[in-house]
C-alpha positions as CSV (number, residue, x, y, z in Angstrom):
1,X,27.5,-7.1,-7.1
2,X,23.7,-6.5,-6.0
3,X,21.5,-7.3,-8.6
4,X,18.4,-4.8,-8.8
5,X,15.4,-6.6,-8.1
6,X,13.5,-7.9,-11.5
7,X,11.1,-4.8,-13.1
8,X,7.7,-7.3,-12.8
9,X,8.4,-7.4,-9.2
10,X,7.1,-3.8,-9.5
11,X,4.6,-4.1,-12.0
12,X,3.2,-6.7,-10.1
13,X,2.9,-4.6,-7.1
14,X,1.7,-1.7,-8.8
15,X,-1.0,-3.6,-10.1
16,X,-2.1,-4.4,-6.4
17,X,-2.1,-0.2,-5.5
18,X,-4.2,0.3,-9.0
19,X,-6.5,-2.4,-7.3
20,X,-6.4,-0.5,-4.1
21,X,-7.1,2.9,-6.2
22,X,-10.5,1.1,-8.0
23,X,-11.3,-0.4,-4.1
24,X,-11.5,3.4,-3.4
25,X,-12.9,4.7,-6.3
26,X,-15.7,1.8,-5.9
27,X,-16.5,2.6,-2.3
28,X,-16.4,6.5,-2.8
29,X,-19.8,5.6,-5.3
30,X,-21.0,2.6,-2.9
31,X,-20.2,3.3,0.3
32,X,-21.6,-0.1,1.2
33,X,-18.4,-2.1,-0.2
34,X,-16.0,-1.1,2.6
35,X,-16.1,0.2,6.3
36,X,-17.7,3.4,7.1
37,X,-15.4,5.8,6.4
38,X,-15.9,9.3,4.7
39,X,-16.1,10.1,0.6
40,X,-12.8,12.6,1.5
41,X,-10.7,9.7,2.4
42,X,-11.3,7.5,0.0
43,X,-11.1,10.3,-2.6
44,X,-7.2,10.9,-1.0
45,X,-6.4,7.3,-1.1
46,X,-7.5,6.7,-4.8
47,X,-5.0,9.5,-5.5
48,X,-2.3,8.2,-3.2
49,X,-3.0,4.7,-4.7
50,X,-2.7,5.6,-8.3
51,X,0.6,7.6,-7.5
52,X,2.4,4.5,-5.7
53,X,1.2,2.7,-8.9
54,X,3.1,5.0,-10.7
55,X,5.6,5.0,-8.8
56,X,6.6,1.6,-8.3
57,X,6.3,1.6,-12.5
58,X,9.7,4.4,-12.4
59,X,10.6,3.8,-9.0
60,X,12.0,7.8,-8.9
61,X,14.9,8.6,-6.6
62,X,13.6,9.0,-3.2
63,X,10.5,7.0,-4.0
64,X,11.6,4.9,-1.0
65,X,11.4,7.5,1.6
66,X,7.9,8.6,0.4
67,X,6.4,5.2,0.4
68,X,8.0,4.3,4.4
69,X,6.1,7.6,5.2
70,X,3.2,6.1,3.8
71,X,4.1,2.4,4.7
72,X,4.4,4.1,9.1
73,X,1.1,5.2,8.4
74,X,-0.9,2.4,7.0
75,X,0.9,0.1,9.9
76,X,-0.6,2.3,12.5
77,X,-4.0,3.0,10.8
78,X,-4.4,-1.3,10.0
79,X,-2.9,-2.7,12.9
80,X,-5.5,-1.0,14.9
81,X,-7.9,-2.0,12.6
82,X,-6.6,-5.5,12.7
83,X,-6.2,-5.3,16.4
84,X,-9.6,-4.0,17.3
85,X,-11.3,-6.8,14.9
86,X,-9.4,-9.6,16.8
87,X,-9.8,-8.1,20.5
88,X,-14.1,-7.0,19.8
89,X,-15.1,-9.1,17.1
90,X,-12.7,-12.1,17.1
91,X,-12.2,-12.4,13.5
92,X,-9.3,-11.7,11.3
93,X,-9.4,-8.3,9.6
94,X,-7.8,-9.6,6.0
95,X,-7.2,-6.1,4.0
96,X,-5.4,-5.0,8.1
97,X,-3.3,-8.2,7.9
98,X,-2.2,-8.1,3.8
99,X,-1.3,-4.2,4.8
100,X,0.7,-5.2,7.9
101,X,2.4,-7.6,5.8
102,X,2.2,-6.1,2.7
103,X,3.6,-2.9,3.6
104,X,7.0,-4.0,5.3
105,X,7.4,-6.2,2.2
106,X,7.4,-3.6,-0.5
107,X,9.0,-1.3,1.4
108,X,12.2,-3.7,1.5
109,X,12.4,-4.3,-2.0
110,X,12.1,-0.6,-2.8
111,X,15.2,-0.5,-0.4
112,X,16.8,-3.1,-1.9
113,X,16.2,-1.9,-5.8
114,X,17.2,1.8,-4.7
115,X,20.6,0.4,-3.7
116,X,21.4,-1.6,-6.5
117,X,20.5,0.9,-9.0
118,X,22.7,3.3,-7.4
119,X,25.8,0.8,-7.9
């Protein structure tokens, strides 16, 4: 039998998206802490932050499905990021890279979690 995967797994993680929300929240009052970008988009992603937090605390049925929505999107919108730093500016882009990584990885054990809770 699959064993679900352990419930700090996703505490863990939802502590990183509620780091992600403040990020936002910090650079919709200080624009200065991250790269140009405009106040409505960082408004949307403290919101969409916060409610992966939340989610990965219940892990809801079809919470999967939502977050790979939201995982193809953040892969697109980073690793052109990423890919733009490293081909003009030759440096890593870190916050591109933990995304690129990071994303894939969650996504997985979500996956994983979804279909041993459903056994």
């Amino acid at each position: 039998m699959e064993r679900a995967i352990p419930r700090g797994v996703f505490l863990s993680i939802a502590a990183f998206f509620a780091a992600g929300a403040v990020f936002h929240l910090a650079a919709l009052v200080r624009p200065a802490v991250a790269d140009p970008s405009p106040p409505w988009r960082h408004a949307l992603f403290v919101l969409v932050n916060v409610a992966v937090a939340l989610g990965m605390r219940w892990r809801p049925r079809g919470f999967a499905l939502g977050f790979a929505l939201l995982a193809a999107q953040q892969l697109w919108s980073h690793g052109v990021t990423g890919a733009l730093a490293w081909r003009d500016e030759r440096r890593i882009d870190w916050a591109s890279l933990v995304v690129v990584v990071g994303m894939p990885t969650v996504l997985a054990l979500l996956v994983a979690d979804a279909r041993a809770r459903r056994r």
